[in-house]
Structure formats: C-alpha cells, structure tokens
C-alpha positions in Angstrom: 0.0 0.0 0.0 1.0 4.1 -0.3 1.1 4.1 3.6 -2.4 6.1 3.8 -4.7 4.8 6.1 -7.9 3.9 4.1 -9.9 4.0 6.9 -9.3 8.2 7.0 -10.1 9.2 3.0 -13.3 11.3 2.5 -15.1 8.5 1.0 -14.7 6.2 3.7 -16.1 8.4 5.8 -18.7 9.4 3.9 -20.1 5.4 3.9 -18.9 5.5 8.1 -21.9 8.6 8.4 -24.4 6.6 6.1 -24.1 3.1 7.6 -25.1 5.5 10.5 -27.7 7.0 9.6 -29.5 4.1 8.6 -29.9 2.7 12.0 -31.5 7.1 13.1 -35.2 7.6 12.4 -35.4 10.9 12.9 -38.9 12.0 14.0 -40.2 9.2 12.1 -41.9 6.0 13.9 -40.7 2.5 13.2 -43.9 0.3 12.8 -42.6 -3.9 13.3 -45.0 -4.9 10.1 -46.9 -8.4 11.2 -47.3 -10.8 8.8 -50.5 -12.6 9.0 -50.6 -16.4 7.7 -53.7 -16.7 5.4 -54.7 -20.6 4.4 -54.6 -21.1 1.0 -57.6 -21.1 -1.3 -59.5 -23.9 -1.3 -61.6 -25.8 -4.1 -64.3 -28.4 -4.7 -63.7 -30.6 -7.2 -67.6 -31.7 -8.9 -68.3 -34.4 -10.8 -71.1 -33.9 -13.2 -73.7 -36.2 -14.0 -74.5 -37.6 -17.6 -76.5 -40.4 -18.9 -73.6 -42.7 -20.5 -71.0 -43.1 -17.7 -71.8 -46.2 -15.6 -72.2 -45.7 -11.9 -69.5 -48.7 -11.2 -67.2 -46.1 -13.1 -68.0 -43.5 -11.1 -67.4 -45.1 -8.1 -64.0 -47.0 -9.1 -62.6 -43.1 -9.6 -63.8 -42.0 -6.5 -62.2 -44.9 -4.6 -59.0 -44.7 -7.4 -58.5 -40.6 -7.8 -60.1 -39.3 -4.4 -59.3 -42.0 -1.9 -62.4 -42.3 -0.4 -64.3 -45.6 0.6 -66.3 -47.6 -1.3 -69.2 -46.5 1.2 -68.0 -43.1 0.6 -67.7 -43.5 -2.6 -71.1 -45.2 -3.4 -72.7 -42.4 -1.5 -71.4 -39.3 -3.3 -71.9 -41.6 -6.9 -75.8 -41.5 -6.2 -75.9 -38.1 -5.1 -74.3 -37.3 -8.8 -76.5 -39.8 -10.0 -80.1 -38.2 -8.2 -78.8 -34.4 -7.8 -76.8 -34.0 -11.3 -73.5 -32.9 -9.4 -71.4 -34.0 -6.1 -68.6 -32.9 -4.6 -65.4 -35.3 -4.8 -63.5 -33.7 -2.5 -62.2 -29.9 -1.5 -58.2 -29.4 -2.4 -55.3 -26.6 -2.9 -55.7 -25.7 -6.6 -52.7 -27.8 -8.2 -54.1 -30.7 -6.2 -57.9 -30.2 -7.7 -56.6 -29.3 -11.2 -54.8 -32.8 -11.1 -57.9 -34.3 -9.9 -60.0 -33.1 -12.9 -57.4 -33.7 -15.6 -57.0 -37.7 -13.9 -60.5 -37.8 -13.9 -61.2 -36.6 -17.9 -57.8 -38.6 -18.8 -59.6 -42.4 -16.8 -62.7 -41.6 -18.2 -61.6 -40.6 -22.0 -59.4 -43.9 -21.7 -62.3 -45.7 -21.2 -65.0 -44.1 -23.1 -67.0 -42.2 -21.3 -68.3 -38.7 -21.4 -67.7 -37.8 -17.2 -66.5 -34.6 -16.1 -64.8 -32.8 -13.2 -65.3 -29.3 -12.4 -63.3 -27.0 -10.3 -65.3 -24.5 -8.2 -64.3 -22.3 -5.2 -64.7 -23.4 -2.0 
C-alpha cells in the first residue's frame, strides 16, 4: 500500500456517516409490520352427472383418484346420479386441477363422457 490509512479518505467516511444514519429515524416511527398467515384457497372438485358413464365407473374413480371408501364413494356416486353434481373432495388448486385432468384422462381412456369441475370453495 502508499502508507495512507484507508480508513481516514473522505469517501470512507462518507459510507462510516451513512451506515449511521440508517440505523437514526429521525422523527419518524418504526412500525414492526406483522405478517399474518392466510390458508390457501380452497376448491371443490364436482363431478357432473351424464347419462352414458356407468355408476361402477363412477365409483371406481372416487375410490382410485379421491381415496375415499367404497361407502363413501357409493354415496357421493348416487348423489351425482339423483342431484346431477357431487362434490369429490375440497383441495389446494394444483391438487384439484390434477384431480379433474385424472379424472377426464380415466374416463376418456375408457369411453366415457364424465366430467370434473373445479369451483371455489
């Protein structure tokens, strides 16, 4: 080095009184800003009711795609079957888009016409 101390040039000190000043608020009041945890959006996820998809169908997706059991699943078949909708289950978005896109890929595979919907919770 030239022997000069870097800590003493003018713009060291100049960054010395800013580093400073950052920590001052002057007249101003620091607020601590809370963040609040919000759960995420849910979604139902419908199956619609049509008059070519057989009800053992229906019920093998429920039990297959949605987990439930066949009780379950026999129970929210024939309210699709007498109402002409039922909810399959209630999901994060991702999770009920992938629901419906299983559901119309099983059902396309096997020929029939069922569909999923997505609707907000």
């Amino acid at each position: 080095m030239n022997g000069r101390d870097v800590r003493s040039t003018p713009q060291s000190g100049y960054a010395e009184q800013v580093s400073q000043r950052q920590d001052q608020t002057g007249d101003a009041v620091k607020e601590r800003v809370k963040t609040e945890k919000k759960e995420p959006v849910q979604y139902k996820v419908v199956l619609l009711n049509d008059d070519y998809t057989t009800m053992e169908f229906v019920v093998q997706v429920l039990e297959n795609v949605f987990q439930k059991t066949p009780a379950e699943a026999y129970r929210i078949m024939m309210h699709v079957h007498q109402n002409g909708r039922g909810i399959a289950g209630v999901y994060s978005w991702e999770v009920a888009e992938t629901k419906v896109e299983t559901v119309t890929s099983l059902a396309r595979d096997a020929q029939f016409p069922l569909r999923a919907a997505i609707e907000e919770a």
